[in-house]
C-alpha positions in Angstrom: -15.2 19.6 44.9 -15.0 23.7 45.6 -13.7 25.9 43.3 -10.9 28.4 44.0 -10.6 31.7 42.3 -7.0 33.3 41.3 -6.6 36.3 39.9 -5.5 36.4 36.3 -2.3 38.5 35.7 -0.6 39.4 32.8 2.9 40.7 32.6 2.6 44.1 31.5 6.6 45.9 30.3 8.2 46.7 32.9 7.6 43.4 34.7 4.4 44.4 37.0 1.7 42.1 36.4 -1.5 43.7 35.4 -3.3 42.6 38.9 -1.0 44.3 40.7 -1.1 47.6 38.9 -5.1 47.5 39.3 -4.5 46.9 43.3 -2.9 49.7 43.5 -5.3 51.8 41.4 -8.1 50.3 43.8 -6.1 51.1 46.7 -6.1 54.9 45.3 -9.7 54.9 45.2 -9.9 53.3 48.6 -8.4 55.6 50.6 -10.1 58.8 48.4 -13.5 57.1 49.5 -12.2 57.1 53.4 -10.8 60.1 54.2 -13.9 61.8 52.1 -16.4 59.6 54.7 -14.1 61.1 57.5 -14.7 64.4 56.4 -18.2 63.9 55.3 -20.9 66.2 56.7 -23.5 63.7 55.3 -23.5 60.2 54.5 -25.9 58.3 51.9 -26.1 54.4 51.8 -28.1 53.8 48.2 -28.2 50.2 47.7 -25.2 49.3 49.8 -25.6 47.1 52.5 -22.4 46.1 53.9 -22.2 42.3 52.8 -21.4 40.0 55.2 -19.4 38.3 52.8 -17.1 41.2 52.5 -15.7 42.0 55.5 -12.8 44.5 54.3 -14.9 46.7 52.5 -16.7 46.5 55.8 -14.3 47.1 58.5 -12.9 50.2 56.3 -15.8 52.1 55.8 -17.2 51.6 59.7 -13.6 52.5 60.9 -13.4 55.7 58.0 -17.1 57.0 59.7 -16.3 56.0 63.2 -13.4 58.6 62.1 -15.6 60.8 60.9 -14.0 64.6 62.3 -17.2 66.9 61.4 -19.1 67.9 65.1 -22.2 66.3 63.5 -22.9 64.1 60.9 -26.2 62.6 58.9 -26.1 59.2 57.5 -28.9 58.2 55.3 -30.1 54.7 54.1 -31.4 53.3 51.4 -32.3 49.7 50.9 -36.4 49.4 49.9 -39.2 49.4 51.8 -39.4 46.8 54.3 -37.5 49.1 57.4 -37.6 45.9 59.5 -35.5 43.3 56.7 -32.6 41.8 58.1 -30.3 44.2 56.0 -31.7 47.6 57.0 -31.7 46.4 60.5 -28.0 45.1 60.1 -26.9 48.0 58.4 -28.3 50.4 61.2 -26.7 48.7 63.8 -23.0 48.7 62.2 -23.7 52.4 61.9 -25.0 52.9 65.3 -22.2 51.0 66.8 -19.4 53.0 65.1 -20.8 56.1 65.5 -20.8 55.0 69.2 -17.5 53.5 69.1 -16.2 57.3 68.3 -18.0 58.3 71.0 -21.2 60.1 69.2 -23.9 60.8 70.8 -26.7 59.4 67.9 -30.1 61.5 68.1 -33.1 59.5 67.1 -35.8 61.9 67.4 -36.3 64.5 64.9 -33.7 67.5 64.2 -35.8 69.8 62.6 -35.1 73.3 64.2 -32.5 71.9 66.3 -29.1 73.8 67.8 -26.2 71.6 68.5 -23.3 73.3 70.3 -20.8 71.1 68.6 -19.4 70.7 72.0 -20.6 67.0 71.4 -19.8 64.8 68.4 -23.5 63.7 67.5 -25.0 61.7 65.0 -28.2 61.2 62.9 -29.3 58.5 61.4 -32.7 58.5 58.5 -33.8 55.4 57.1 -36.0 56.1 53.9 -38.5 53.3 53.0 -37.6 53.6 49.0 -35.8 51.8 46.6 -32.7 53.3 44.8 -34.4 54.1 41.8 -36.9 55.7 44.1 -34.9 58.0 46.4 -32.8 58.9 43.0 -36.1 60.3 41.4 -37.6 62.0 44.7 -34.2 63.5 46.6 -33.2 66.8 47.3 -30.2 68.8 48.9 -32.7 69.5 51.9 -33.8 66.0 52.1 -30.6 65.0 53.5 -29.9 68.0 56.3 -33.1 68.0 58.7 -35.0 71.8 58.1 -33.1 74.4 60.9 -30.6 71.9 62.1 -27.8 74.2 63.4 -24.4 72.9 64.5 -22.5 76.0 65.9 -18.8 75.6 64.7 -16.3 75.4 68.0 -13.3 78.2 67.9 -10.3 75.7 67.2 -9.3 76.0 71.1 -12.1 74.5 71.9 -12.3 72.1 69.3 -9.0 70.6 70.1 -10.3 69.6 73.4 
């Protein structure tokens, strides 16, 4: 026999039940976190991994970075050090398939020294073979924008186009 899960709610004064009030504190939080990844220049995945079991949390961060307005971004990932388990390979794809759902172009060779013209929306996406606890101890600031990657920024009448 399975199990079903309700939330508990209390009535707080006022008449709101406690669950609801939290919702709506979550739902503040939510949309912070999506309008930040759609204005994110980079992107860092430590320890996430999209769950399949959670497809909302899912669909509204792909949709948020398929969003993303910034002429390029970098999306890192960090999941340990097997590059070719199921979940690093799963989680690329989602990200390779919104990024190319907003029409990025995603470059997989290496953007060191690189101009982009910001004429197209372009992406880049790093995998790092380390644990969280690992890519916590070893990161920098230039670890996460490839060494002379230029993006020229568009005049806004061009960037409207």
């Amino acid at each position: 026999m399975g199990t079903s899960f309700l939330p508990v709610c209390t009535l707080r004064r006022g008449g709101r039940p406690a669950c609801y009030v939290a919702a709506k504190e979550l739902g503040r939080l939510w949309d912070a976190a999506k309008e930040r990844l759609r204005e994110a220049e980079v992107i860092v995945f430590v320890g996430f991994r999209f769950p399949p079991s959670d497809a909302e949390a899912r669909q509204q961060l792909l949709k948020a970075i398929a969003e993303n307005k910034s002429p390029h971004v970098e999306v890192h990932i960090v999941l340990g050090p097997e590059r070719a388990h199921r979940d690093v390979v799963r989680l690329e794809q989602l990200l390779l398939y919104a990024m190319g759902r907003s029409g990025r172009d995603v470059i997989a060779q290496s953007r060191v020294g690189m101009t982009l013209t910001g004429l197209q929306r372009s992406a880049g996406i790093t995998t790092h073979a380390l644990f969280a606890e690992d890519f916590l101890t070893v990161w920098h600031r230039d670890l996460l924008w490839p060494a002379g990657l230029t993006v020229m920024k568009l005049p806004p009448s061009l960037a409207a186009r």
